[in-house]
N, C-alpha and C positions, 0 to 999 in steps of 0.2 A: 296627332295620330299619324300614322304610317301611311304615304302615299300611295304604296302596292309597289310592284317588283316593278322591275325595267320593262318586262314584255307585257304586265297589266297596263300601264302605262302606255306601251306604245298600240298596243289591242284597247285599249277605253280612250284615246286622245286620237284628236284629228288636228289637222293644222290651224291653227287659233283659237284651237275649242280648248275650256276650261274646266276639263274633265280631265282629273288625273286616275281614277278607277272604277270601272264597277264590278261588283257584286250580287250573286242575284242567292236569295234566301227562299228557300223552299226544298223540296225533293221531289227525286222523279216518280213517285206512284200518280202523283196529285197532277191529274187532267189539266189545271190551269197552269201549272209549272211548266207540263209538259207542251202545251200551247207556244210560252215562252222560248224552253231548250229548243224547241222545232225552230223558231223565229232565230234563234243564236247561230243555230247550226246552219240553217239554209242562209245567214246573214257573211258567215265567216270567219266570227267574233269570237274571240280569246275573253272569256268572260265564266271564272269559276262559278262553283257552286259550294254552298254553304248548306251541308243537308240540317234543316230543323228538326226531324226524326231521330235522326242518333248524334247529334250534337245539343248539349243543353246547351250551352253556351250560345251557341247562334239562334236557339229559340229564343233566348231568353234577352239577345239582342235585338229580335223582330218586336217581343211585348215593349222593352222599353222604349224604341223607337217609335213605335207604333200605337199604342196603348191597346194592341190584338196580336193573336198569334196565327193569324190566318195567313196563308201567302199564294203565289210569291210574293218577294218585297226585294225592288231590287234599291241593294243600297248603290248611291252618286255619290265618290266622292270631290271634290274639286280643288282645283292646285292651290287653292288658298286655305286648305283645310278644311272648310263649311262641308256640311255635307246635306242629304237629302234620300231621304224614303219613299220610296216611289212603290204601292200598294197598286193590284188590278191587273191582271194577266195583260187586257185591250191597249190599257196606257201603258205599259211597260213596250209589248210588240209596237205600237205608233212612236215612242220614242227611240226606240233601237234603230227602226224604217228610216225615221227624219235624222238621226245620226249620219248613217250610214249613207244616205242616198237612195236605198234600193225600196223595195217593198218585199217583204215576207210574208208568208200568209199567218194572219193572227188564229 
């Protein structure tokens, strides 16, 4: 799989962390998405978005990841190529917070 561009890379990696991308799956109507994007924006993060609304393809990567199409789902990808589905507006905003340092409001 494709690691993500140079600036998803240097916007999803910190120094010794083993994250080469994230990814977050959902759209902006959906309250708990938008819970997330607020946590992204007030964090500072370079962290696309994957709308599952008008994209089949990215819904239909959340079902197979996920075995549901609910979201957000932010995908993790890691420099070793593993990657990881991370499902729940709360646990998405606590892991962005502990990335970063900072606290955003969930």
């Amino acid at each position: 799989m494709a690691s993500g561009s140079k600036g998803e890379r240097a916007a999803a990696g910190q120094a010794g962390d083993e994250v080469a991308s994230l990814v977050l799956y959902g759209y902006p109507e959906c309250p708990y998405c938008r819970r997330v994007l607020s946590a992204i924006e007030s964090l500072g993060l370079d962290v696309p978005l994957r709308n599952t609304m008008r994209d089949d393809a990215a819904n239909t990567a959340v079902y197979e990841a996920t075995g549901r199409e609910t979201v957000p789902v932010l995908r993790i990808e890691h420099r070793d190529g593993s990657v990881r589905w991370m499902p729940e507006s709360l646990d998405i905003v606590r892991y962005l917070n502990e990335r970063s340092g900072s606290a955003a409001q969930a």
